[in-house]
N, C-alpha and C positions, 0 to 999 in steps of 0.2 A: 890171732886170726880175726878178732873182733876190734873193730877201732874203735878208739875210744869215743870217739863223736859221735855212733853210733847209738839207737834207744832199742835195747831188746826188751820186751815185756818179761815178767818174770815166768809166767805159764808157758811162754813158747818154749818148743823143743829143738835145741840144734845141733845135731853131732858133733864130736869135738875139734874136725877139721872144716868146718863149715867157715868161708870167710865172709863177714860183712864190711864194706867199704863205711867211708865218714858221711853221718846226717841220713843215714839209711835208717826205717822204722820197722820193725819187727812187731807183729803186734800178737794179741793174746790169739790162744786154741790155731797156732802156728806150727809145723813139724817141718824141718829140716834135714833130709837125708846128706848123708856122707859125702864131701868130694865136692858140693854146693857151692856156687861163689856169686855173691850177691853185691852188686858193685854199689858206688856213692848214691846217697838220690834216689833208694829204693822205697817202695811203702808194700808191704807185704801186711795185710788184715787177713785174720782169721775166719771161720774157720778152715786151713787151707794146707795141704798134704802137701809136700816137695818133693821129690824122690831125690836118688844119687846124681852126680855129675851133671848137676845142670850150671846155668851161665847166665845170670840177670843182668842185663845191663843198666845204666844209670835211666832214670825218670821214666821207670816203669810203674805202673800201677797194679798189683797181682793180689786177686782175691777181694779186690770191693766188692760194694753192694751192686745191684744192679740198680739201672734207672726205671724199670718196669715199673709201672704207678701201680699193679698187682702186688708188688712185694711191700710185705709190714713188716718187716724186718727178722722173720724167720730163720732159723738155725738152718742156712745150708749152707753148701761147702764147694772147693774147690781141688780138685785133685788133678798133681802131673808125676808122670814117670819121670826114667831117669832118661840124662844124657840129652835133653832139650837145650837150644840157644835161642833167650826171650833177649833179643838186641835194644834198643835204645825208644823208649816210650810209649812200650806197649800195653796196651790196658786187657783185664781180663778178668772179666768178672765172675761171681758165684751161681749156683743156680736158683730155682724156685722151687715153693711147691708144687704149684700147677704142671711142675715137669718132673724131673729128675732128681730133681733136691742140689742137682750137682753139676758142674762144669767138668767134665774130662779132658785131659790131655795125655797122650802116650808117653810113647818114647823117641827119641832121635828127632824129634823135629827140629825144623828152623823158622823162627816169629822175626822177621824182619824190622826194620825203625816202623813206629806207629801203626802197627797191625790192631784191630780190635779184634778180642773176643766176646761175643754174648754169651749172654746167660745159656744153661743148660747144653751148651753147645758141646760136642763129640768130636775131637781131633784125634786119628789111629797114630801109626807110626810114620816115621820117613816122610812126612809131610814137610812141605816150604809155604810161607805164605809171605807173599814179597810186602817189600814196602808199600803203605796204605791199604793193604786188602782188609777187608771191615766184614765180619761174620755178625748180623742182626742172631736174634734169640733161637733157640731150639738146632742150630744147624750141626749136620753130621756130615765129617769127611772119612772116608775110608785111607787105607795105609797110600803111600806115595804118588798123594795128590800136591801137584802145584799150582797155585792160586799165584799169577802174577799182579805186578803191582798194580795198586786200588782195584783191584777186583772185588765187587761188592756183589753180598749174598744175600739172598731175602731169606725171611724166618721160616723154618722146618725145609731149608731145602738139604737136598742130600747129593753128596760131591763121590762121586765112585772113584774107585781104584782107580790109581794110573793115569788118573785124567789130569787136564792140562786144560787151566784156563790164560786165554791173551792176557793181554796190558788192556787196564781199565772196562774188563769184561763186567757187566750186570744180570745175574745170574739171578734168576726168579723161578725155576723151576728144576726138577734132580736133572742132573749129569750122569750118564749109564759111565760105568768105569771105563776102560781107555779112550775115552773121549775127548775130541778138544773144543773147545768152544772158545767164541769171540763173538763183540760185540754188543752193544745196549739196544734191545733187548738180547740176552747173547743166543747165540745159533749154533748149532753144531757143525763142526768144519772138517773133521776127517779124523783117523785115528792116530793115538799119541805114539808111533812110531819109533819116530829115535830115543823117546822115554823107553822104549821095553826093549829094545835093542841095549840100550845103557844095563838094565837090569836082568841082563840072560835072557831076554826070553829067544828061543829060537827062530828062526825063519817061518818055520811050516806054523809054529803059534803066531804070529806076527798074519801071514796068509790067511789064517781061520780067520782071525780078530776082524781082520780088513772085510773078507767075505761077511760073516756075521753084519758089518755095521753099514755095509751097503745091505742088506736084505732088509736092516731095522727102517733105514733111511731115504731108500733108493724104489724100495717096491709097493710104496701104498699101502702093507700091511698096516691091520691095527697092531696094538701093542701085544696082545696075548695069540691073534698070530703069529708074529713073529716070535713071541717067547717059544709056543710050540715046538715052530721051526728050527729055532736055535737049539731046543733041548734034542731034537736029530741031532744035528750035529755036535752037539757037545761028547753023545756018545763016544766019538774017535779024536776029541779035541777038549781035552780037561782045562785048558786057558777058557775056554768059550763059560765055564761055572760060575766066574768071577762076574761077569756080563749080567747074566742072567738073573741073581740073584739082585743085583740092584737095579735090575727093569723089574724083578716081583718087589724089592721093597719099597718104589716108587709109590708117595701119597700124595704128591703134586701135579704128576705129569710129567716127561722126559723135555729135555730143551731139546727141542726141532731145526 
């Protein structure tokens, strides 16, 4: 399962169906879960957790340093769940101390050809991030967000549930979950719709969502009025909690 062209370091750990392709680097304080298939052309630096059933494509970079002129070269790490596909050149670096100490990744996602990841940055579950979308340092996405291609993110923003950014969006401030945004500087554009339709949600939730992001949107409220108001109506609308909670854990300001 291991090619011979291949350089594993002797400290890394790899389960014993774990495959590495040829000219792929494994390097020290590396863990390899089960099912793992790490193609030609990989460099994987420690120290960096893998979980089950993931899928590295060739001339990835997974678990370097960061470029932060902050970091002296401190022990921190990288960790991803299982069942992620990191496709063709994507880079993804470790965290800092000034954050996290850590870069996270879930599970199920899909890292498109030359996605960046920064430092300390949060990716939940069920995420896509198409080809060239670029996460600067500290960013948090919530579970089945898609980030379309070159979608760039500025550092410490936070991407909510279920939202949905256009092609080549510039994202400088949080996104409330089912939100879509487009556009440099990007702009909020209506609710992600046929995304929550795709993943059950029902009609009368789909109704609330829409009601909810005209009242955010549409009425001149400030922001903690409208939370308020939402948390009325969340009463008789449990979809509306998902909302809410990333309009409270907004530290940049919502994209307008």
């Amino acid at each position: 399962m291991i090619d011979s062209r291949a350089i594993i370091h002797p400290s890394a750990k790899l389960a014993s169906d774990v495959e590495v392709g040829p000219w792929s680097i494994i390097g020290p304080d590396v863990e390899i879960g089960a099912g793992t298939v790490i193609a030609s052309h990989v460099i994987v630096k420690g120290p960096t957790v893998i979980g089950k059933n993931n899928r590295i494509y060739q001339f990835s970079s997974v678990g370097e340093d960061t470029p932060d002129l902050k970091y002296k070269g401190e022990p921190t790490r990288l960790v991803i769940g299982d069942n992620n596909i990191i496709r063709e050149g994507v880079t993804i670096h470790r965290g800092t101390i000034q954050d996290r100490h850590e870069t996270t990744i879930g599970n199920h996602n899909l890292l498109m050809a030359y996605v960046h990841i920064g430092h300390d940055s949060v990716i939940g579950n069920h995420c896509i991030l198409v080809n060239n979308t670029a996460l600067a340092g500290h960013v948090h996405i919530d579970d089945w967000a898609i980030l379309s291609g070159f979608t760039l993110v500025h550092q410490f923003c936070k991407i909510g549930a279920h939202s949905f950014s256009g092609m080549g969006t510039a994202i400088g401030k949080d996104v409330p979950a089912y939100v879509m945004v487009n556009g440099s500087p990007a702009e909020a554009k209506s609710v992600n719709a046929e995304g929550l339709r795709r993943r059950g949600f029902t009609s009368e939730d789909i109704t609330n969502i829409t009601k909810a992001y005209k009242l955010i949107y549409r009425r001149g409220l400030t922001l903690d009025e409208a939370i308020a108001e939402l948390e009325q109506m969340a009463k008789t609308s449990n979809a509306l909690n998902i909302l809410i909670d990333s309009l409270k854990s907004s530290s940049r300001g919502i994209v307008r």
